[in-house]
N, CA, C and O atoms as CSV, one atom per row, in Angstrom:
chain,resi,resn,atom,element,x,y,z
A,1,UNK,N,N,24.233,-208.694,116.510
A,1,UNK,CA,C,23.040,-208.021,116.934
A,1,UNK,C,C,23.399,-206.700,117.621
A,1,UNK,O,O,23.031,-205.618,117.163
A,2,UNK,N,N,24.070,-206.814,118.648
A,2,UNK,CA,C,24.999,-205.269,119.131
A,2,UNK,C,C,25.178,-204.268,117.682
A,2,UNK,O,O,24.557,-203.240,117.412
A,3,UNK,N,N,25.889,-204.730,117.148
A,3,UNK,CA,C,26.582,-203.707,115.905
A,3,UNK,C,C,25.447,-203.298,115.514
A,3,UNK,O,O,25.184,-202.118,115.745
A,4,UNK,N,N,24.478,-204.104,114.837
A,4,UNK,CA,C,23.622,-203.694,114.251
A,4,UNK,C,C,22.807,-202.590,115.158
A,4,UNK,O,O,22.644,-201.473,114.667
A,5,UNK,N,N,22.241,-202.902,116.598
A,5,UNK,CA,C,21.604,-202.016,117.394
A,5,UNK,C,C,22.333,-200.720,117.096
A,5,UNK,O,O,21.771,-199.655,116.842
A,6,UNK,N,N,23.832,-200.949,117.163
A,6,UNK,CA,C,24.715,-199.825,117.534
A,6,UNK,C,C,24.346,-198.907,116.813
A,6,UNK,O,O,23.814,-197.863,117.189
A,7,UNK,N,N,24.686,-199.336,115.354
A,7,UNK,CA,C,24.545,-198.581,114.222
A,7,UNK,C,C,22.864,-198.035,113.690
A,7,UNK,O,O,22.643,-197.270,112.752
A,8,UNK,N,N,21.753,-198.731,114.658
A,8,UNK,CA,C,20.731,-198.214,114.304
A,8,UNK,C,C,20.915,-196.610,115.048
A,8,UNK,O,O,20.608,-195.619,114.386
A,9,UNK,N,N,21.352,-196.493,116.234
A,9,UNK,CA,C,21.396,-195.721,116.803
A,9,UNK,C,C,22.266,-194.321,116.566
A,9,UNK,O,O,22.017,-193.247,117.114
A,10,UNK,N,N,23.387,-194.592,115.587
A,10,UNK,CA,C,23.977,-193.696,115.052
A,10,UNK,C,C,23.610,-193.274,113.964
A,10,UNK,O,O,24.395,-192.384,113.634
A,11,UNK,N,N,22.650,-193.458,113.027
A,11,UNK,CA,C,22.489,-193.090,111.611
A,11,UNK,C,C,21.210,-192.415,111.911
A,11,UNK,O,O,20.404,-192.458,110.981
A,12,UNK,N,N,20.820,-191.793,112.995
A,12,UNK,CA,C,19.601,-190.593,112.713
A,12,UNK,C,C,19.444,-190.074,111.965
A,12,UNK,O,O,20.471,-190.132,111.288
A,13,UNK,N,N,18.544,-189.311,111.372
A,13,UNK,CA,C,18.863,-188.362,110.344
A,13,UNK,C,C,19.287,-186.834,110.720
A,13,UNK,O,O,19.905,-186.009,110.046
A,14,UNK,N,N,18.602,-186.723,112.361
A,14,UNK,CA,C,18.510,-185.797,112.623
A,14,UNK,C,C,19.549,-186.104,113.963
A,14,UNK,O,O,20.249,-187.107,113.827
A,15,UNK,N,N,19.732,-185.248,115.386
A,15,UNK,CA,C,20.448,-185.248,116.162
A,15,UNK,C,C,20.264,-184.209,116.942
A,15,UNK,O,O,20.376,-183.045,116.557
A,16,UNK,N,N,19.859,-184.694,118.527
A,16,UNK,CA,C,19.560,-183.261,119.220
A,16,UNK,C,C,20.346,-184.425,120.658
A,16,UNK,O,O,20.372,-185.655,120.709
A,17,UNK,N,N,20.918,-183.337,121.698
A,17,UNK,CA,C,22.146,-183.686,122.622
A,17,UNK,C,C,20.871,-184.437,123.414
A,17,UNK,O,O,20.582,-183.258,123.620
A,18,UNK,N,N,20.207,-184.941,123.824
A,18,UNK,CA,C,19.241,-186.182,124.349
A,18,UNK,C,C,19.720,-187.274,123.259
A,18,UNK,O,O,20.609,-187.812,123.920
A,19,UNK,N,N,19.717,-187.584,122.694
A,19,UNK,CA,C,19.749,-188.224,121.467
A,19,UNK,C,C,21.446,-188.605,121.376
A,19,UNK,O,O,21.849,-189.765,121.472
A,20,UNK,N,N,22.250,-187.555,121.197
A,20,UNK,CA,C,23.963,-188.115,121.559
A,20,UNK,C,C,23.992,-189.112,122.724
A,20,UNK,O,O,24.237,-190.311,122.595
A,21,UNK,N,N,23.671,-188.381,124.065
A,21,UNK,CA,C,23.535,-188.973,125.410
A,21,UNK,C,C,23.318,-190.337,125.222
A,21,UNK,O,O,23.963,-191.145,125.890
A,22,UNK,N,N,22.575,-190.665,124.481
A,22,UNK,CA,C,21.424,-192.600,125.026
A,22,UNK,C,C,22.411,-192.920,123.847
A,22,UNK,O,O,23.195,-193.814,124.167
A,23,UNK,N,N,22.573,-192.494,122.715
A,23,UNK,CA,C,23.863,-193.118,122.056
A,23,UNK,C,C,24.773,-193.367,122.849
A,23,UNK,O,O,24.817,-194.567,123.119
A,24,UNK,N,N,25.334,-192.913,123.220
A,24,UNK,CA,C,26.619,-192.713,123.404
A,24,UNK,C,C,26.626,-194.058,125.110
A,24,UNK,O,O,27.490,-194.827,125.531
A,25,UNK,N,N,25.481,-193.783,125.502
A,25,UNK,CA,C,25.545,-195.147,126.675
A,25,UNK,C,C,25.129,-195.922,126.175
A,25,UNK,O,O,25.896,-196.863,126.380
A,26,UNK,N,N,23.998,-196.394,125.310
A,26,UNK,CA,C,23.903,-198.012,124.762
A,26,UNK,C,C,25.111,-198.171,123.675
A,26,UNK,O,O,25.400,-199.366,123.613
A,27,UNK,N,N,25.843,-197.460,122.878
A,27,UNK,CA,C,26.607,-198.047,122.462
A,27,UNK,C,C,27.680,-198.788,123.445
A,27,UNK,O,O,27.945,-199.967,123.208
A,28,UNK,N,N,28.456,-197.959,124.816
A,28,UNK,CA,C,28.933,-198.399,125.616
A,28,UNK,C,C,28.196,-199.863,125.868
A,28,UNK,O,O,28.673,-200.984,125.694
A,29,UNK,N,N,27.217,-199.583,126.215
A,29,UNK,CA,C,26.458,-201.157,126.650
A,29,UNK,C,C,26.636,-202.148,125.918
A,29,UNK,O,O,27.068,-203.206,126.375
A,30,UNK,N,N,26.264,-201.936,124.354
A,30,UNK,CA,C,27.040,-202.653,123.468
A,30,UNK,C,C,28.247,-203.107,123.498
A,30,UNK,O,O,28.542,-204.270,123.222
A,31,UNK,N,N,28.913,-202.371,123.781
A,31,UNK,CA,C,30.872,-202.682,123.791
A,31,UNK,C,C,30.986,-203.328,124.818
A,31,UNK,O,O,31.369,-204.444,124.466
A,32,UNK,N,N,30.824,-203.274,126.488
A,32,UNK,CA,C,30.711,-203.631,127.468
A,32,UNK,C,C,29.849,-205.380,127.770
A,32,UNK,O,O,30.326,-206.478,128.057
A,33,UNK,N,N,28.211,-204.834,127.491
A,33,UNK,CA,C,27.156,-205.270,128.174
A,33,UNK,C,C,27.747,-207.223,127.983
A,33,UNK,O,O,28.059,-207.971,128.909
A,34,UNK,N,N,27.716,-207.598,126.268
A,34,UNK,CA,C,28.178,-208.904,126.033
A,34,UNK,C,C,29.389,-209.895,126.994
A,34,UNK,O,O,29.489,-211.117,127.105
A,35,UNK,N,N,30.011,-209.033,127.449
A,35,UNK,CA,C,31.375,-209.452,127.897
A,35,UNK,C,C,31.005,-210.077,129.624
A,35,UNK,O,O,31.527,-211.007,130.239
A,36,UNK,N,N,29.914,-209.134,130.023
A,36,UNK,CA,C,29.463,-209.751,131.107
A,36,UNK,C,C,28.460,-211.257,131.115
A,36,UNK,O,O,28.288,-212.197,131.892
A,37,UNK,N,N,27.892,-210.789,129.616
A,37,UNK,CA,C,26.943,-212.100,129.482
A,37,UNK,C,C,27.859,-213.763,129.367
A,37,UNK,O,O,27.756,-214.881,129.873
A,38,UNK,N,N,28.722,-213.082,128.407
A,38,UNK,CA,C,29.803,-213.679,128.066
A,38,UNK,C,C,30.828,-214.698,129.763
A,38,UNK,O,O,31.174,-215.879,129.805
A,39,UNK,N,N,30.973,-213.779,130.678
A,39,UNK,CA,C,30.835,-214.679,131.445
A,39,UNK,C,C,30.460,-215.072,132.689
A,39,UNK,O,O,31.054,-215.415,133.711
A,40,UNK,N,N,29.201,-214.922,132.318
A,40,UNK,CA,C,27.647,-215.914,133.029
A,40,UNK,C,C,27.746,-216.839,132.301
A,40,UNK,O,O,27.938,-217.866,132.951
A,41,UNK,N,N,27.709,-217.014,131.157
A,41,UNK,CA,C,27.431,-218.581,130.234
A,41,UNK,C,C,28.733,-219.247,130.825
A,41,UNK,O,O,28.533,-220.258,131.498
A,42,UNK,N,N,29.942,-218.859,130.682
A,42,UNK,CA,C,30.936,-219.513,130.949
A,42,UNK,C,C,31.007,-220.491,132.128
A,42,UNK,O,O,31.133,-221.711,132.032
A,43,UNK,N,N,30.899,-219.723,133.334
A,43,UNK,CA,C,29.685,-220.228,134.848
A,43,UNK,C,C,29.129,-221.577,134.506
A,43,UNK,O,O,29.428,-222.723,134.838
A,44,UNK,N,N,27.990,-220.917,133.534
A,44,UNK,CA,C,26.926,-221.786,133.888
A,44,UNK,C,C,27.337,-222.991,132.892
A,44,UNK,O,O,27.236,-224.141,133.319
A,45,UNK,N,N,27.847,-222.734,131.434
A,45,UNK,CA,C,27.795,-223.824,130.460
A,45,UNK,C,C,28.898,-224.716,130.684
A,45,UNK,O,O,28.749,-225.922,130.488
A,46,UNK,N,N,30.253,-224.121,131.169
A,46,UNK,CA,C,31.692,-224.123,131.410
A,46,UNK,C,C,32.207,-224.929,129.967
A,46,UNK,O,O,31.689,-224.402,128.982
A,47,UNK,N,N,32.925,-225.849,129.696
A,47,UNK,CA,C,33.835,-226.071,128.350
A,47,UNK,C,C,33.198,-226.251,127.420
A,47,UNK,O,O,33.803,-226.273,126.349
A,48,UNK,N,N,31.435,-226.497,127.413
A,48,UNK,CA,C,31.040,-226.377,126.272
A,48,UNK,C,C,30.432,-224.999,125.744
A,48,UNK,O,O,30.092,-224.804,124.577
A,49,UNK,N,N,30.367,-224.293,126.540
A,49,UNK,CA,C,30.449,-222.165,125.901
A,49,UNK,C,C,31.864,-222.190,125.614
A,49,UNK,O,O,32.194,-221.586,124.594
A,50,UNK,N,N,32.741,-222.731,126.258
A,50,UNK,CA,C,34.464,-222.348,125.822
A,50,UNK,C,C,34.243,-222.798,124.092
A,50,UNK,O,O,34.321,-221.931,123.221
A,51,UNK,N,N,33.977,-224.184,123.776
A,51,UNK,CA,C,34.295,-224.310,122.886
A,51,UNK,C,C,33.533,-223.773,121.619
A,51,UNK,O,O,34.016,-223.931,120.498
A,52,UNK,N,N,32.365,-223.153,121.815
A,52,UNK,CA,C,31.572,-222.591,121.325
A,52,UNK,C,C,31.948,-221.234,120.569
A,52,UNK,O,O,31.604,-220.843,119.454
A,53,UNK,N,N,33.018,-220.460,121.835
A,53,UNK,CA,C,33.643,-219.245,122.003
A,53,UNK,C,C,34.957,-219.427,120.969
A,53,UNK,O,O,35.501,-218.568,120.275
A,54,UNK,N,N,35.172,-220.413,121.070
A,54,UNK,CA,C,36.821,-220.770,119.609
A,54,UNK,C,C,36.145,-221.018,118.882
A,54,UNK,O,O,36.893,-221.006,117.905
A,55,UNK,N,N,34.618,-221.424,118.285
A,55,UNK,CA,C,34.620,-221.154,117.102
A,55,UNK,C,C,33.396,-220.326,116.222
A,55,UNK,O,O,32.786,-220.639,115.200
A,56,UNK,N,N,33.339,-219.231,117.031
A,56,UNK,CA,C,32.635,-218.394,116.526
A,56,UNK,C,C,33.499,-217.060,117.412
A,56,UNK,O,O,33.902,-217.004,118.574
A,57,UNK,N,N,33.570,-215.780,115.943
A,57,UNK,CA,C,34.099,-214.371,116.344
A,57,UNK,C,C,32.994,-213.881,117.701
A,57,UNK,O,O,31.900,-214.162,118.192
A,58,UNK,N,N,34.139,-212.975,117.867
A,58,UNK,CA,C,33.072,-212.139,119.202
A,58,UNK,C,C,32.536,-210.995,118.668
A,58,UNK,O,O,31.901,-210.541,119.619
A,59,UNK,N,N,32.376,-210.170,117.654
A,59,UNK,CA,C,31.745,-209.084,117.532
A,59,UNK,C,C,31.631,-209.142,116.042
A,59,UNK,O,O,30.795,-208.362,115.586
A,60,UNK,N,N,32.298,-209.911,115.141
A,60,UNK,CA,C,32.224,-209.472,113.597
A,60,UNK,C,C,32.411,-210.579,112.816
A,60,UNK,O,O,33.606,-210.850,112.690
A,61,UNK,N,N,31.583,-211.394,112.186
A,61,UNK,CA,C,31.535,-212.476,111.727
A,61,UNK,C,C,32.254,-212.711,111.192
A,61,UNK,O,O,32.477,-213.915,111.070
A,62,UNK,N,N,33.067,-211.803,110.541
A,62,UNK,CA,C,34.293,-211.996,109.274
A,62,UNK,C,C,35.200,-211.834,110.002
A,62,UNK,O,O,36.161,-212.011,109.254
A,63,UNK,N,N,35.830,-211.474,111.589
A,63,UNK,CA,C,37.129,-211.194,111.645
A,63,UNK,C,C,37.151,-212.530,112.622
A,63,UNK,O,O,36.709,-212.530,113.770
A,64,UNK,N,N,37.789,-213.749,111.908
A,64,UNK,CA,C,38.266,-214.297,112.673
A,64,UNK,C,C,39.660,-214.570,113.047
A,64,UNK,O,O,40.560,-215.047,112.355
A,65,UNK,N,N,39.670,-214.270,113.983
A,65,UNK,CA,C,41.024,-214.604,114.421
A,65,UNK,C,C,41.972,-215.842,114.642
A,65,UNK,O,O,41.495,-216.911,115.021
A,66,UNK,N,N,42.670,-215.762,114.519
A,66,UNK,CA,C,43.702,-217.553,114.261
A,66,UNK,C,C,44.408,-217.285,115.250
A,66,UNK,O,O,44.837,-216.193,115.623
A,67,UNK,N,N,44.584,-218.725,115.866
A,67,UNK,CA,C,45.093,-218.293,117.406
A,67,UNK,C,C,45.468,-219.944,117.470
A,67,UNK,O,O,44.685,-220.880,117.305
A,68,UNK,N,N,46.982,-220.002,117.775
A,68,UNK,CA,C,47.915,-221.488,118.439
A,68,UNK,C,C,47.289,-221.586,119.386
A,68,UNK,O,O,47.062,-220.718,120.229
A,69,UNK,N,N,46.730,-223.300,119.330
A,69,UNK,CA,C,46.030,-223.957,120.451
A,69,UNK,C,C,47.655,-224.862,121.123
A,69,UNK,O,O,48.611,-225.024,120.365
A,70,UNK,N,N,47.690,-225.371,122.665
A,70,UNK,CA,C,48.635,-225.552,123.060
A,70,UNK,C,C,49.568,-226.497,122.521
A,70,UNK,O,O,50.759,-226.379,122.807
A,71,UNK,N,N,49.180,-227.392,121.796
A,71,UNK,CA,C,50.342,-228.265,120.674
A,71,UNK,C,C,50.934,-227.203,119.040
A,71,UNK,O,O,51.466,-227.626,118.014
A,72,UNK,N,N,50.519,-225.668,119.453
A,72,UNK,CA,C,50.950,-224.760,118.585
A,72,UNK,C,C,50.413,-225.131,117.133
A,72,UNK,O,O,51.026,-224.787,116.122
A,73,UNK,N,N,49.302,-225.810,117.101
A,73,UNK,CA,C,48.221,-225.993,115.606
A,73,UNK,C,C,47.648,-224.865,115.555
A,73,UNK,O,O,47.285,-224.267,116.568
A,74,UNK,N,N,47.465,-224.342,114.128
A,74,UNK,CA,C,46.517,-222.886,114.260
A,74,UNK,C,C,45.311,-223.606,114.439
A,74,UNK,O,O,45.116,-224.772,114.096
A,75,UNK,N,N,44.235,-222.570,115.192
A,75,UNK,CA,C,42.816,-222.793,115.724
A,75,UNK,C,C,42.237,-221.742,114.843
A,75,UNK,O,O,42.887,-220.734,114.569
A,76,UNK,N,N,40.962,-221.959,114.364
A,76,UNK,CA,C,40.565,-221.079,113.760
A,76,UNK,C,C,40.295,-221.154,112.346
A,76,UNK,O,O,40.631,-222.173,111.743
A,77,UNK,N,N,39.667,-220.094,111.671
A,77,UNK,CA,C,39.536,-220.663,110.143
A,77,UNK,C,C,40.013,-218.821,109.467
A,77,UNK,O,O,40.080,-218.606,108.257
C-alpha cells in the first residue's frame, strides 16, 4: 500500500516545487512511517506479529528473503 501511495505521488503529469516538497516527505513517510507501526504491533501483539513478520516481505511481495532460523534451516520461501 506505501509503494503504491508512493508511486501515485511520483507519476504526475505535471510538476511544480509545492508538489516535489509533499513528495518528497510522504514518500519519506512511506520509507520511515511503517517501521514505527511495525513496532507498536510488536508491543502490543508480541510473538504472534513476530511470526507474522517471518512470513510475509516488508515492502515487496516478491522479495522474499531467506534467512537461517537458529537450528540453521532456511526460513522463508
Amino acid at each position: 500500500m506505501y509503494i503504491g501511495f508512493a508511486l501515485t505521488l511520483w507519476t504526475a503529469p505535471t510538476w511544480t516545487p509545492d508538489q516535489l516538497a509533499l513528495a518528497l516527505a510522504w514518500t519519506a513517510y512511506c520509507a520511515v512511517g511503517p517501521r514505527f507501526k511495525e513496532r507498536r504491533y510488536l508491543r502490543r501483539y508480541g510473538e504472534a506479529f513476530r511470526s507474522y513478520q517471518s512470513q510475509v516481505p516488508y515492502m515487496l511481495p516478491f522479495a522474499r528473503a531467506r534467512r537461517a532460523d537458529a537450528a540453521g534451516r532456511t526460513v522463508g520461501r
